[in-house]
Z-matrix of the N, CA and C atoms (Angstrom, degrees):
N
C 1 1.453
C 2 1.516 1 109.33
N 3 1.266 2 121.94 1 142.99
C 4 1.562 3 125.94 2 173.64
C 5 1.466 4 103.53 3 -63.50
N 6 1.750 5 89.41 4 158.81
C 7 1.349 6 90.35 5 179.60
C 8 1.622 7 121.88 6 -101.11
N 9 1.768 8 91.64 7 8.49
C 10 1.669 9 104.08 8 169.38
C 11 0.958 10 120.90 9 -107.08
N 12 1.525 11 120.54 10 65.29
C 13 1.332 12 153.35 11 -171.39
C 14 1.752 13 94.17 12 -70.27
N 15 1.529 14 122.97 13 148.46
C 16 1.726 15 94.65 14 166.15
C 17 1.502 16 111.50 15 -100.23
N 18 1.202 17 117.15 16 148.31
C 19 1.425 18 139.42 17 -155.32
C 20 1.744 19 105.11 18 -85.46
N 21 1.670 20 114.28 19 129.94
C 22 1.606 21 104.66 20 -174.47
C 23 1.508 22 68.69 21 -139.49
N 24 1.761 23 79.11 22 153.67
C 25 1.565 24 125.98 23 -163.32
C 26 1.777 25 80.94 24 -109.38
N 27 1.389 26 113.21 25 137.98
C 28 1.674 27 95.72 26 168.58
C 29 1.955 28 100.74 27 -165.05
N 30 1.359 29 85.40 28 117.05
C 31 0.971 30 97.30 29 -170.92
C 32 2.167 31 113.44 30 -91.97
N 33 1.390 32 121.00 31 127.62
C 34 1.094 33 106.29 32 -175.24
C 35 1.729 34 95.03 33 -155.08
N 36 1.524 35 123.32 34 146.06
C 37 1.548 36 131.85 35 171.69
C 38 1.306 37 110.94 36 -63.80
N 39 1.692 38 112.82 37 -46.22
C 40 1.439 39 114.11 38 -151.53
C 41 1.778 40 85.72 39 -93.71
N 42 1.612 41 115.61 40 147.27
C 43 1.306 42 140.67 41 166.70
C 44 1.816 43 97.63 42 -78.94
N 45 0.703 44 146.94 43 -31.03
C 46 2.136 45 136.10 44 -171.70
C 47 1.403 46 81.31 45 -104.37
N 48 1.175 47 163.04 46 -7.65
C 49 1.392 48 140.51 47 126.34
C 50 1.960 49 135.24 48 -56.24
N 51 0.786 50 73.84 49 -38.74
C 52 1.729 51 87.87 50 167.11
C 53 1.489 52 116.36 51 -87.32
N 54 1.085 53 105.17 52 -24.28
C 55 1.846 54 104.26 53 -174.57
C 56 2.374 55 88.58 54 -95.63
N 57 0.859 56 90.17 55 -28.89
C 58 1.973 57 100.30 56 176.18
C 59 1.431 58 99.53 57 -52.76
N 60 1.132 59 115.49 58 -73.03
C 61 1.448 60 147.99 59 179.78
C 62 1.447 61 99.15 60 -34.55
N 63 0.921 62 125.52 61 -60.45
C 64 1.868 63 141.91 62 -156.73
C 65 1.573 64 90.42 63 -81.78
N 66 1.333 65 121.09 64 -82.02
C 67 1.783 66 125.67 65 167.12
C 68 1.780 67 97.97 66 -19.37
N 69 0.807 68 110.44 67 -56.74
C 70 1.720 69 104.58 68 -148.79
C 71 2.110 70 96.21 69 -93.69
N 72 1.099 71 106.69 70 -7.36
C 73 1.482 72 94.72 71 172.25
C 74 1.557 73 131.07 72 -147.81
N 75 1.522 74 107.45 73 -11.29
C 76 1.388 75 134.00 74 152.46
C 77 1.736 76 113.88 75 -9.01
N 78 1.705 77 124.94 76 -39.21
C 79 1.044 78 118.96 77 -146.68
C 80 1.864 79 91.80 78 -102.79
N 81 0.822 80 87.18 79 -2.41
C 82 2.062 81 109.12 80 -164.79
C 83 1.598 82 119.68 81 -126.03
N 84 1.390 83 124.29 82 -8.49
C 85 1.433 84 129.09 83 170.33
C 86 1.845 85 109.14 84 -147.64
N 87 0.967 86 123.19 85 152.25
C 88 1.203 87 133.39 86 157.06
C 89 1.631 88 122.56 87 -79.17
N 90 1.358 89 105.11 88 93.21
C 91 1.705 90 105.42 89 -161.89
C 92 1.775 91 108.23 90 -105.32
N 93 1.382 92 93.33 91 130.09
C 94 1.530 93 109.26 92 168.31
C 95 1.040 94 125.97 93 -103.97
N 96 1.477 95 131.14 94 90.67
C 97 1.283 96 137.30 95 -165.43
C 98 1.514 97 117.90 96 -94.32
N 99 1.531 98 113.81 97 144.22
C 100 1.695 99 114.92 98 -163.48
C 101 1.337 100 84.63 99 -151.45
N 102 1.640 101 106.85 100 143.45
C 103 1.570 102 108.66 101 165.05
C 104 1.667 103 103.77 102 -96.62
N 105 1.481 104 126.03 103 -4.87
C 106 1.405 105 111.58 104 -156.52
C 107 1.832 106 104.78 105 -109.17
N 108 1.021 107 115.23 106 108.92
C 109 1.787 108 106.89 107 -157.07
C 110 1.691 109 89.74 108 -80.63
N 111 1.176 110 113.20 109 -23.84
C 112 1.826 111 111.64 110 -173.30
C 113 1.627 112 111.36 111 -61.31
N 114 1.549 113 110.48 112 -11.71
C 115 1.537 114 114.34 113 177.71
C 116 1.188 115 108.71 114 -92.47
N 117 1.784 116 124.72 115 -8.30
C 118 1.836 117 113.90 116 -165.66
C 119 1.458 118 118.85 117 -62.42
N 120 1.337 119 126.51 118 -39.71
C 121 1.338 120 143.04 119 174.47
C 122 1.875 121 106.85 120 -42.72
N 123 1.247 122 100.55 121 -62.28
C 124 1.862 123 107.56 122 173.06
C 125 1.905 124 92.95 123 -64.88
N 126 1.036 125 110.86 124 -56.69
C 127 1.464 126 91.07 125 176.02
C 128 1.636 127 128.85 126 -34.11
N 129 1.010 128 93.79 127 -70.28
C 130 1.140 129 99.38 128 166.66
C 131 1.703 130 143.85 129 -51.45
N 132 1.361 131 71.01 130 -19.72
C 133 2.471 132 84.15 131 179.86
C 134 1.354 133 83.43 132 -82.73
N 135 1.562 134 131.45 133 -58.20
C 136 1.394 135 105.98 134 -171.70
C 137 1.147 136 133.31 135 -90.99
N 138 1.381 137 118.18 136 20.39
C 139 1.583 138 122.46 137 128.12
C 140 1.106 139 137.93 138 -89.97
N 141 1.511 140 117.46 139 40.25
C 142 1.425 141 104.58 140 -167.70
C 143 1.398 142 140.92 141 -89.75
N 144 2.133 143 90.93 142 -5.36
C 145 1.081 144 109.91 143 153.30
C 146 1.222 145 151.52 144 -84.25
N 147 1.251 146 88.25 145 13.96
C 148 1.903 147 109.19 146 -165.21
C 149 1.788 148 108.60 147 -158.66
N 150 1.413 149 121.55 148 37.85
C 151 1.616 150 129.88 149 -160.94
C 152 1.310 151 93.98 150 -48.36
N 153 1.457 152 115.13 151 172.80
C 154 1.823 153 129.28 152 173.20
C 155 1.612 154 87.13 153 -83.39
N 156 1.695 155 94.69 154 148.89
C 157 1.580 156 87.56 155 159.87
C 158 1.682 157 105.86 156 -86.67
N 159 1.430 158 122.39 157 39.70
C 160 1.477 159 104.00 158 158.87
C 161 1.652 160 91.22 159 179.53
N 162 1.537 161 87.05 160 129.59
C 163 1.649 162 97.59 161 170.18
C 164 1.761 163 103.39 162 -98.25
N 165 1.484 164 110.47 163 129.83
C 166 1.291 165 97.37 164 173.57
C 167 1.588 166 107.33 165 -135.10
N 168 1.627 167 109.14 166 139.00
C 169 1.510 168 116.66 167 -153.84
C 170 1.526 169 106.07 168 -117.67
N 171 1.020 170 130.46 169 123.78
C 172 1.006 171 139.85 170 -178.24
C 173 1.739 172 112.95 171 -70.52
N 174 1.595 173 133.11 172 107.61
C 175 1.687 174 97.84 173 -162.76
C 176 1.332 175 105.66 174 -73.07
N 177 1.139 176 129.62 175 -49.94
C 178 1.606 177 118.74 176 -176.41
C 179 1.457 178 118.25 177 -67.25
N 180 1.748 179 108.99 178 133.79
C 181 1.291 180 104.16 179 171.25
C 182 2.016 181 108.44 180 -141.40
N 183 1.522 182 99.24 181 149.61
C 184 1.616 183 81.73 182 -162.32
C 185 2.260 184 73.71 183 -86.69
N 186 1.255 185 117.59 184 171.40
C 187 1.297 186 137.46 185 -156.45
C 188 1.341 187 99.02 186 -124.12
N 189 1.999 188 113.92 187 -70.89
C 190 1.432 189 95.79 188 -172.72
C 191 1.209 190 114.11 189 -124.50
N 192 1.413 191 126.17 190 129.01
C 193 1.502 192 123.86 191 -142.27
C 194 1.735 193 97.41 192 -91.03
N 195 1.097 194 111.23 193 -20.15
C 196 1.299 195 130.23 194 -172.18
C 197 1.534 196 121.15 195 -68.58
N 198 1.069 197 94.22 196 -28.63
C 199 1.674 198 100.40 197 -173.00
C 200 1.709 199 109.53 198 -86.33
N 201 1.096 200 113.15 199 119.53
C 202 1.797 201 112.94 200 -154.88
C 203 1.730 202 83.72 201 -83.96
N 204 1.545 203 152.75 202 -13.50
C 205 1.023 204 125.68 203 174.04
C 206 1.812 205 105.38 204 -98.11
N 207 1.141 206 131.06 205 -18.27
C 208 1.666 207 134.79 206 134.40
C 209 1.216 208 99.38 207 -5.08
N 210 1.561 209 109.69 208 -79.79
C 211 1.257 210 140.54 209 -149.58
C 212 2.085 211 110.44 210 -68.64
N 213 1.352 212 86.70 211 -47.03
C 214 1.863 213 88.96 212 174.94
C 215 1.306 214 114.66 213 -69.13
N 216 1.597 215 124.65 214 -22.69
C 217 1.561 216 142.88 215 179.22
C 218 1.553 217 98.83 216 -67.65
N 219 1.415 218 112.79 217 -51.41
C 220 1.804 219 107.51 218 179.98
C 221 1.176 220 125.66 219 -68.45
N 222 1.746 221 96.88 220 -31.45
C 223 1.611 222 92.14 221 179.42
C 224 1.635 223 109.55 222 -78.35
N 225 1.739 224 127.33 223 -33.89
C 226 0.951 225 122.02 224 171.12
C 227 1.796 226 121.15 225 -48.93
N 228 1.401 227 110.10 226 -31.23
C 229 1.489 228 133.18 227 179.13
C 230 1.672 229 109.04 228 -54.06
N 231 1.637 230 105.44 229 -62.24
C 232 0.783 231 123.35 230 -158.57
C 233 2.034 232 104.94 231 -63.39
N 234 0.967 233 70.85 232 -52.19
C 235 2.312 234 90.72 233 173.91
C 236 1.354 235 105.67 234 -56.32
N 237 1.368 236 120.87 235 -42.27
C 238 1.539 237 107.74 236 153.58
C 239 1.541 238 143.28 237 -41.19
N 240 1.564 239 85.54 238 -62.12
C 241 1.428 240 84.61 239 177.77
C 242 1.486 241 121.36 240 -57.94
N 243 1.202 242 97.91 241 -56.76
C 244 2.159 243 104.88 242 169.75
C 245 1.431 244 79.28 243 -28.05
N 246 1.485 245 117.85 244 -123.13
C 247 1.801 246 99.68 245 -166.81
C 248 1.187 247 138.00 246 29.26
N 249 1.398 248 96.42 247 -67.84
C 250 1.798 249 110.77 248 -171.41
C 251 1.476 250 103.20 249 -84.11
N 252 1.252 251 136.80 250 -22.78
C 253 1.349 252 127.40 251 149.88
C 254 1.585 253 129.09 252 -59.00
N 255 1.621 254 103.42 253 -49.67
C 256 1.740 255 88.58 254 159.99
C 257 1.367 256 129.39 255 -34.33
N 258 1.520 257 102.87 256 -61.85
C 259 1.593 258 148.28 257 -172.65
C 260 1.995 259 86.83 258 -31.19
N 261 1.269 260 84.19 259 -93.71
C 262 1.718 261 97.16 260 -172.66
C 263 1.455 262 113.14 261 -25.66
N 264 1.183 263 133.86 262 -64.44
C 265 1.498 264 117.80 263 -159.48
C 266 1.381 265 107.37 264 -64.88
N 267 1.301 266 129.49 265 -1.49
C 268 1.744 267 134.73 266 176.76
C 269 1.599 268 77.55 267 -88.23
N 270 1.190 269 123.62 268 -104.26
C 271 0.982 270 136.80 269 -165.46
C 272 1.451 271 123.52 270 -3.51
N 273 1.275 272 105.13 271 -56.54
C 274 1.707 273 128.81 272 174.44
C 275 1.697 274 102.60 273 -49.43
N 276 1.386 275 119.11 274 -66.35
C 277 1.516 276 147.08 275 161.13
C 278 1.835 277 93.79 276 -25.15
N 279 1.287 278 114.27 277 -64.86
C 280 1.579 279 92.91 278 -171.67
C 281 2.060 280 109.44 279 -80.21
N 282 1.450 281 98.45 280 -34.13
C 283 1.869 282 78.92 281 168.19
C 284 0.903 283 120.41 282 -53.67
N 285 1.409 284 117.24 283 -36.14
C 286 1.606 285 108.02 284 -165.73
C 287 1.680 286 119.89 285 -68.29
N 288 1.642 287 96.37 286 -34.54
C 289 1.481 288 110.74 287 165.00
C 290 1.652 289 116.90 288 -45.59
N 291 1.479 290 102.67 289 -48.36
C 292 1.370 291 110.05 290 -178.23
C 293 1.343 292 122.67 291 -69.28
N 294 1.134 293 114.39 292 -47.23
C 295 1.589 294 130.65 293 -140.84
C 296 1.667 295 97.60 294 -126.77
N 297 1.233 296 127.52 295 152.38
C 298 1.304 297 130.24 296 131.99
C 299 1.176 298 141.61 297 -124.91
N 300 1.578 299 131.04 298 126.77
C 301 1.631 300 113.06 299 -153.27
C 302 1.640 301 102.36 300 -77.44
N 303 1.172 302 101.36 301 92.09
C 304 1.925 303 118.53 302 167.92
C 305 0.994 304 116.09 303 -72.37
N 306 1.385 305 122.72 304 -23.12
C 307 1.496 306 123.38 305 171.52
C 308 1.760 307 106.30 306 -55.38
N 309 0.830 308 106.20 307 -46.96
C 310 1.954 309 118.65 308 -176.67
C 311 1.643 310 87.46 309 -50.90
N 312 1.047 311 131.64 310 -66.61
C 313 2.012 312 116.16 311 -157.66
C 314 1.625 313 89.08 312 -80.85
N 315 1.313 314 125.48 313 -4.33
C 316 2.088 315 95.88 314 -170.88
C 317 1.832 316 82.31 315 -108.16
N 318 1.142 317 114.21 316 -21.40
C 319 1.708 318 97.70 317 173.18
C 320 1.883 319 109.45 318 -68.97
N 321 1.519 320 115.08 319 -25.46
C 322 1.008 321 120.54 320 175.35
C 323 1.807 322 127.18 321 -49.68
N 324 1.664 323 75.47 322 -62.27
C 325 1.741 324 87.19 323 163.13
C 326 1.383 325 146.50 324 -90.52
N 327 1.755 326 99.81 325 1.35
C 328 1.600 327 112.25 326 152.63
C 329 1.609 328 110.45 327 -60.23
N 330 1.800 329 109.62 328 -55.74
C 331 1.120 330 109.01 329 -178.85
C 332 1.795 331 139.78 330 -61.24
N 333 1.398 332 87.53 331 9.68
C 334 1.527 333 86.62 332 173.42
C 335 1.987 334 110.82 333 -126.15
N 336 1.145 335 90.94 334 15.09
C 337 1.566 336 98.09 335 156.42
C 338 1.524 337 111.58 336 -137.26
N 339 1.356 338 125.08 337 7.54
C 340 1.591 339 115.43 338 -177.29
C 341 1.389 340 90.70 339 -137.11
N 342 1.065 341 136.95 340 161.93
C 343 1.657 342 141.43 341 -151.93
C 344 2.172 343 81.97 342 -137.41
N 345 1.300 344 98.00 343 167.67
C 346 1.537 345 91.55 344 160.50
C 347 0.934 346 132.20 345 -112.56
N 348 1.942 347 106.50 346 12.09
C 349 1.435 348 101.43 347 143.85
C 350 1.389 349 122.48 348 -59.70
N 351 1.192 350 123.85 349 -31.56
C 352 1.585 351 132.86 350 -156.55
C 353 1.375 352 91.29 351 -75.25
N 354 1.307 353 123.71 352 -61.45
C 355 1.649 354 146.27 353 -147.11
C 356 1.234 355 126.51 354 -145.71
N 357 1.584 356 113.03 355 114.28
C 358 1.197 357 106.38 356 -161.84
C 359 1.388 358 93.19 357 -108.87
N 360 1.550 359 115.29 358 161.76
C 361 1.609 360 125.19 359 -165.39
C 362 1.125 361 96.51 360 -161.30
N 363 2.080 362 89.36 361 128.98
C 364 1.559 363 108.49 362 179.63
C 365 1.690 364 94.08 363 -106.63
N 366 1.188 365 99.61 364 160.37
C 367 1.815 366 113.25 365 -173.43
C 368 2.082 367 91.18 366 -128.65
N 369 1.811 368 98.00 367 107.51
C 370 1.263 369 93.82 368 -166.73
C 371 1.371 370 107.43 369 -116.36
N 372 1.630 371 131.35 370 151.36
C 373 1.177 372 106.09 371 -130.21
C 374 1.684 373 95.11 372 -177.64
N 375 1.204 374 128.88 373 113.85
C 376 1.043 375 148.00 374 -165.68
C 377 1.616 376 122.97 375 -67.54
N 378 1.349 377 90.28 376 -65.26
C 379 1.955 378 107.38 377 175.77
C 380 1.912 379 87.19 378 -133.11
N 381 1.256 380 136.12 379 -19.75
C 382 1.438 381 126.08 380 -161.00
C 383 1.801 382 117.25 381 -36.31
N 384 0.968 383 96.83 382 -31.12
C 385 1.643 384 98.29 383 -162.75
C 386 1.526 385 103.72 384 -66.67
N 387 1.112 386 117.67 385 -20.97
C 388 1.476 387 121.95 386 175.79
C 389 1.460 388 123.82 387 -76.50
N 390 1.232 389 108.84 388 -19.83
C 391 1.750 390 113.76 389 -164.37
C 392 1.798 391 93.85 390 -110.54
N 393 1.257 392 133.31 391 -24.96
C 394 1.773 393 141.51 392 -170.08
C 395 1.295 394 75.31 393 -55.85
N 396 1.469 395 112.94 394 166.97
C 397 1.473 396 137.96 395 -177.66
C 398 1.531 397 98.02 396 -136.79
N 399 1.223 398 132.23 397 172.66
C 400 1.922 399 127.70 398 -141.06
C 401 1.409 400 85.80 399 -98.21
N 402 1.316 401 139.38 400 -2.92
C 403 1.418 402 122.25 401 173.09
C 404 1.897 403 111.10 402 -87.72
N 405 1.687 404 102.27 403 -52.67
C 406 1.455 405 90.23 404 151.93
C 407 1.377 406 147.25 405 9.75
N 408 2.038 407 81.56 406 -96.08
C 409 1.178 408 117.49 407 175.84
C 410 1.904 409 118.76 408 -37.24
N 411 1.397 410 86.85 409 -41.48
C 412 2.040 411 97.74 410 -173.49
C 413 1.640 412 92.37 411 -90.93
N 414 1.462 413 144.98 412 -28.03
C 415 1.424 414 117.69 413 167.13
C 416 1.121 415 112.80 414 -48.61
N 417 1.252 416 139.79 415 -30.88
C 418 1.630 417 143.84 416 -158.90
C 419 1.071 418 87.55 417 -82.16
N 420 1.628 419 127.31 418 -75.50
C 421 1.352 420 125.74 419 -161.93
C 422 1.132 421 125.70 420 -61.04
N 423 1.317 422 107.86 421 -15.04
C 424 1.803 423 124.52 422 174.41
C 425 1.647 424 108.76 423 -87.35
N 426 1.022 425 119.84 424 -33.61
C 427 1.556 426 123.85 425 167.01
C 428 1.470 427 107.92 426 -81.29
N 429 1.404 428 125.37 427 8.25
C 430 1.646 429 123.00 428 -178.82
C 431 1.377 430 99.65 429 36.55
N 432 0.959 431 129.52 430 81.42
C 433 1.522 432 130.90 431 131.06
C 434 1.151 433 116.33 432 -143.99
N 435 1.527 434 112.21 433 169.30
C 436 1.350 435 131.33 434 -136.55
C 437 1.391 436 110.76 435 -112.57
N 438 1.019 437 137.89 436 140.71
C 439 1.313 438 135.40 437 162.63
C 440 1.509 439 129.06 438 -82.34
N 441 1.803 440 109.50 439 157.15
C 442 1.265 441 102.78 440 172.65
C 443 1.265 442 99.86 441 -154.61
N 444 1.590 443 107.44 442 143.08
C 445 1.792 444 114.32 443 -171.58
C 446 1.778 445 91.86 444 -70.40
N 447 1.175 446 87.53 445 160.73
C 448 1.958 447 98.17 446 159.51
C 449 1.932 448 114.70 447 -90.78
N 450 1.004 449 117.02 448 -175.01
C 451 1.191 450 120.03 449 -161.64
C 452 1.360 451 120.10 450 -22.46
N 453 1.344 452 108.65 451 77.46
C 454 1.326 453 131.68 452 162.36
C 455 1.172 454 138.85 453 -76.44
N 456 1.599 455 91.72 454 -6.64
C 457 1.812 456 112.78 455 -154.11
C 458 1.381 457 113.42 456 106.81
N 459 1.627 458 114.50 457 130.01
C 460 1.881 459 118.82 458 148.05
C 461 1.464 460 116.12 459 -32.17
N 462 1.205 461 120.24 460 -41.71
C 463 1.939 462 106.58 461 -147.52
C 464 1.860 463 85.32 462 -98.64
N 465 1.700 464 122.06 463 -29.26
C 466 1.476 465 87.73 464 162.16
C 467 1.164 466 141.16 465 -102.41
N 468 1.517 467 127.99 466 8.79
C 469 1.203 468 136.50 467 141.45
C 470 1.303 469 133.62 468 -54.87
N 471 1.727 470 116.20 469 -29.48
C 472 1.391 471 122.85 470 156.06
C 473 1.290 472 97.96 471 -60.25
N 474 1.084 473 129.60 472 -64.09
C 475 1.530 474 127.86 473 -157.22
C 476 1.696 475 100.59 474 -47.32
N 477 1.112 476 97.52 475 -69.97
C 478 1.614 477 100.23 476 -159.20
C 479 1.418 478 108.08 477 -60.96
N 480 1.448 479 111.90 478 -25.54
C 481 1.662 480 96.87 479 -178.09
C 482 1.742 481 96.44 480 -75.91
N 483 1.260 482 118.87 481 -23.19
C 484 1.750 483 112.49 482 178.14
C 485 1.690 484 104.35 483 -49.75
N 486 1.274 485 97.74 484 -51.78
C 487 1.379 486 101.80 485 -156.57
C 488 1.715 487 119.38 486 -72.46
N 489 1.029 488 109.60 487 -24.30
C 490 1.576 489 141.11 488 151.18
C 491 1.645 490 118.93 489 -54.79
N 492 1.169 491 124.84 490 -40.39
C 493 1.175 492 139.18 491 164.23
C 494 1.377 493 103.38 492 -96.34
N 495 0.936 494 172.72 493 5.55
C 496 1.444 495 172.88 494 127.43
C 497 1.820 496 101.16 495 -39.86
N 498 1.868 497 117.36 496 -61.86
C 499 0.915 498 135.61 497 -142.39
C 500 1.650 499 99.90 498 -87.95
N 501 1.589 500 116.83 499 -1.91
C 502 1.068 501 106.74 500 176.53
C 503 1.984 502 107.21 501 -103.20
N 504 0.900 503 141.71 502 -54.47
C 505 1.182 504 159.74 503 -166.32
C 506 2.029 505 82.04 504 -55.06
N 507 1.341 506 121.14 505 -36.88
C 508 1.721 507 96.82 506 -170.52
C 509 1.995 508 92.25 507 -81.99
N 510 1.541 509 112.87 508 -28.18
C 511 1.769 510 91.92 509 175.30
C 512 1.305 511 115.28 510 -54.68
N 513 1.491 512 102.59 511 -41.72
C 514 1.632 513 104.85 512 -153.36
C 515 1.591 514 106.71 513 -77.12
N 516 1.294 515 110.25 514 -27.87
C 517 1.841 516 120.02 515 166.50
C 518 1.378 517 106.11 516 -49.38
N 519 1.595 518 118.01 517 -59.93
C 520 1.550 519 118.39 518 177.46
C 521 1.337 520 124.84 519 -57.52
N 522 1.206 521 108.81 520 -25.15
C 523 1.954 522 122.41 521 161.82
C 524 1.360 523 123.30 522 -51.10
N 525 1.435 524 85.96 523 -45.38
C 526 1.947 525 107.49 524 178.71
C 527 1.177 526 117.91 525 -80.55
N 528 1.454 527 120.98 526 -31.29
C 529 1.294 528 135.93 527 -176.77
C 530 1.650 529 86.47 528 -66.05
N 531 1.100 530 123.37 529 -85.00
C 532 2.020 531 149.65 530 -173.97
C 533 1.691 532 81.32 531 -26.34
N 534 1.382 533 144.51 532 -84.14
C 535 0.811 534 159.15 533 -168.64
C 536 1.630 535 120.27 534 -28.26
N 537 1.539 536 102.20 535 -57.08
C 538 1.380 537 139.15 536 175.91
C 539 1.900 538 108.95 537 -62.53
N 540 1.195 539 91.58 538 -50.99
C 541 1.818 540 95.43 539 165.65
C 542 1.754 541 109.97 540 -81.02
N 543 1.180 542 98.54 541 -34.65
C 544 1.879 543 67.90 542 175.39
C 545 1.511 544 119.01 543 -78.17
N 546 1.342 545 116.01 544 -17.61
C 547 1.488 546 114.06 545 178.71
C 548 1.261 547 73.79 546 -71.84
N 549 1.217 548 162.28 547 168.27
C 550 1.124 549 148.07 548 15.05
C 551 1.639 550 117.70 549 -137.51
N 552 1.288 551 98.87 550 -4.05
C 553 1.705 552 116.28 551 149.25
C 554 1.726 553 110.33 552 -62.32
N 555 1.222 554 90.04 553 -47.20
C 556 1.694 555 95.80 554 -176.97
C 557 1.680 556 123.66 555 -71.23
N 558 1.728 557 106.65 556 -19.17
C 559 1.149 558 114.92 557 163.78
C 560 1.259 559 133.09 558 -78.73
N 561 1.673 560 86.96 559 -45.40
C 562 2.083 561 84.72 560 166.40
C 563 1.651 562 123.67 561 -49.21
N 564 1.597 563 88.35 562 -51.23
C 565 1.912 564 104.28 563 -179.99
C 566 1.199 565 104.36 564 -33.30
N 567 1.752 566 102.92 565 -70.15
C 568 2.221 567 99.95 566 -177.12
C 569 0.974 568 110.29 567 -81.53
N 570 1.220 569 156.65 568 32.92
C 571 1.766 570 149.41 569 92.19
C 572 0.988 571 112.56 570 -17.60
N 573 1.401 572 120.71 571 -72.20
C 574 2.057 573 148.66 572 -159.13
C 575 1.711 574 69.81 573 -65.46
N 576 1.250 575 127.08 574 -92.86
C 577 1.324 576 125.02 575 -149.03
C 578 1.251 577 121.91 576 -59.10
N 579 1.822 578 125.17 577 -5.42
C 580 1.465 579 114.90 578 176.19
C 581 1.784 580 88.15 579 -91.27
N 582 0.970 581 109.65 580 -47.65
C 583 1.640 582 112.06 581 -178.94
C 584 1.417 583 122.92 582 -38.34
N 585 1.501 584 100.71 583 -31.79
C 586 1.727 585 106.44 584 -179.80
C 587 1.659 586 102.72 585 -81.52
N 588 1.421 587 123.10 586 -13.04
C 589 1.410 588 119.80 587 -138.51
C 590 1.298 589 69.50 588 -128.88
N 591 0.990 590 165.99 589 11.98
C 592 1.569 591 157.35 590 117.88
C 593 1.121 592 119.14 591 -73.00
């Protein structure tokens, strides 16, 4: 394997997540693993000449290991989730019965006549992100579009569809811009060339 592997910064609390992480990608990235996310900022100043090409953050983190009712909250946490892993593959089993994510084949075939410069597309979605399987998951990301939870709230669904719509009008400006200079590369040229030809 090269030794210019690209380098991830990865920040995570739990140790069988970070050692998961390392097993499952070790052979393909250069990974820097930290349990303490309150250090990434200094991490980062003293790399600033050389950043990871990827910071990756774990969102949950337990904070103070010390506090034995902290501590009864994680383990109670933790016994949950197991739960919610049983839970899901039933669960998954009856959406799938119900539902099928159709959005995945009509985003398919938007994307091969609309670019995302042209058109941007949110994939909106209630509980979905949980039941997609990792091929899914990469149609979305391969069709560049964006996701958005469902009732999350008004002010962040405005937001995010702002910000989603914001991000297209600066590609499509740079299109026009690219566009705008070659017409006029191309005008000088046949200038220069009627001028020579006179």
């Amino acid at each position: 394997m090269p030794d210019d592997k690209p380098s991830i910064l990865y920040y995570d609390d739990q140790e069988k997540f970070r050692k998961r992480f390392i097993a499952r990608h070790d052979k393909r990235f250069e990974i820097d693993p930290s349990d303490d996310i309150s250090d990434v900022l200094g991490a980062l100043e003293e790399r600033r000449s050389e950043l990871p090409h990827l910071l990756l953050l774990d969102l949950y983190h337990d904070i103070d290991r010390s506090n034995v009712a902290q501590m009864q909250r994680v383990a109670e946490a933790e016994a949950a989730l197991e739960e919610l892993n049983d839970i899901l593959p039933r669960v998954k089993m009856k959406v799938d019965s119900a539902w099928q994510p159709v959005a995945l084949e009509t985003l398919r075939r938007i994307r091969e006549r609309f670019s995302a410069r042209e058109l941007a597309i949110m994939v909106y979605s209630q509980r979905g992100l949980f039941f997609l399987d990792e091929g899914q998951m990469n149609q979305v990301e391969d069709a560049q579009a964006h996701w958005m939870l469902k009732d999350k709230g008004e002010h962040y669904e405005a937001e995010r569809i702002r910000r989603v719509i914001e991000q297209r009008p600066r590609r499509r400006l740079a299109r026009d811009v690219i566009i705008a200079i070659i017409s006029v590369v191309a005008g000088v040229a046949i200038s220069l060339a009627l001028q020579l030809i006179m």
